[in-house]
matplotlib code that plots the C-alpha trace (Angstrom):
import matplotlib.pyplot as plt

x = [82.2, 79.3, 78.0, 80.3, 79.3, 81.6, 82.5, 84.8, 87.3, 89.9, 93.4, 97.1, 98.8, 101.4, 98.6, 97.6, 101.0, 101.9, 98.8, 99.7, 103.2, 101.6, 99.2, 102.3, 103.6, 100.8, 98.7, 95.9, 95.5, 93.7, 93.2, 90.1, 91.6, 95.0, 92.8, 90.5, 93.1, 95.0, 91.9, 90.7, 94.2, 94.2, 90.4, 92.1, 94.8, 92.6, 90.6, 92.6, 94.5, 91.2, 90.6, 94.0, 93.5, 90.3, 91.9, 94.3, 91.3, 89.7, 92.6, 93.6, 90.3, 90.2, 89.8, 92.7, 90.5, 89.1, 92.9, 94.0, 91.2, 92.0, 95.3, 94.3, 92.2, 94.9, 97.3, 94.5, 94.4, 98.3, 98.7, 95.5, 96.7, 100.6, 99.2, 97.1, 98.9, 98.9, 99.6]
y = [104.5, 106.4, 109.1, 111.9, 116.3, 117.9, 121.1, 124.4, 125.9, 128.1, 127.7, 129.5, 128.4, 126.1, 123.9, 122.9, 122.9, 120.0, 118.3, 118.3, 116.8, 113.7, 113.2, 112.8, 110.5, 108.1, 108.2, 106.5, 109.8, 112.5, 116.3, 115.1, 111.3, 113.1, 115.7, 113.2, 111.3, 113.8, 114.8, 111.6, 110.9, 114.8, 113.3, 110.2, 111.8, 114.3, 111.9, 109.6, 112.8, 113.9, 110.2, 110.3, 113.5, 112.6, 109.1, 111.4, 113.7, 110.2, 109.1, 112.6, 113.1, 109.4, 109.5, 107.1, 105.0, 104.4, 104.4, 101.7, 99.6, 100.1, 99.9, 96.2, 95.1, 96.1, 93.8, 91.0, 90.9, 91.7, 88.2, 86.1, 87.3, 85.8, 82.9, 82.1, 79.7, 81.1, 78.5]
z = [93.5, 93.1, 90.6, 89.9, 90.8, 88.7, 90.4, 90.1, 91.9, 91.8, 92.5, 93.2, 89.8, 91.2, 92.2, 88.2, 87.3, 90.1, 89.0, 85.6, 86.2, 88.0, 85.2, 82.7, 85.1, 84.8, 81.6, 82.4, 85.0, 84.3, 86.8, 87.8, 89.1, 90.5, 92.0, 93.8, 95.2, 96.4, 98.4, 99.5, 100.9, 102.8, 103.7, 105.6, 106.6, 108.6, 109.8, 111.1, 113.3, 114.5, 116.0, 117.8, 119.5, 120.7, 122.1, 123.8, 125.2, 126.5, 128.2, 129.7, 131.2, 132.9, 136.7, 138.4, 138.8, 135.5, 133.9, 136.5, 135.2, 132.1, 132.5, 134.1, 131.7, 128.4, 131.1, 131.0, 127.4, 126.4, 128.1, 127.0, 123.1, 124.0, 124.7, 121.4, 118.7, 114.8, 112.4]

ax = plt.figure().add_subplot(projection="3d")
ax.plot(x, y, z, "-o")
ax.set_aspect("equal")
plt.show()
């Protein structure tokens, strides 16, 4: 991880207190770690929606053509990857 930008904010006063209770849950936390982590998760989280409704735009605006070939090629490949051995 990189260097650190120590920033403020301001928050409705439930938000501290819920931090705080996580911190004496694990006391090698601090705000600042609980904080982060809280936000890097929302961070993935978000991201990881916006990429499936943009694979649902994609798909929705295939011609019939273009889905029956993909359809045909996810076909093509479902069966080549049955067919390969793991040991």
């Amino acid at each position: 991880m990189g260097a650190k930008a120590k920033v403020s904010i301001t928050l409705s006063e439930d938000i501290p207190a819920r931090v705080d209770a996580e911190v004496r849950k694990s006391p090698r936390d601090n705000r600042s770690s609980v904080i982060e982590r809280w936000l890097r998760r929302a961070s993935r989280a978000a991201a990881a929606s916006t990429l499936r409704e943009e694979t649902v735009r994609y798909y929705e605006s295939l011609e019939p053509d273009e889905r029956a070939e993909d359809e045909g090629i996810a076909r093509a490949t479902s069966k080549s990857a049955r067919r390969i051995r793991y040991e």
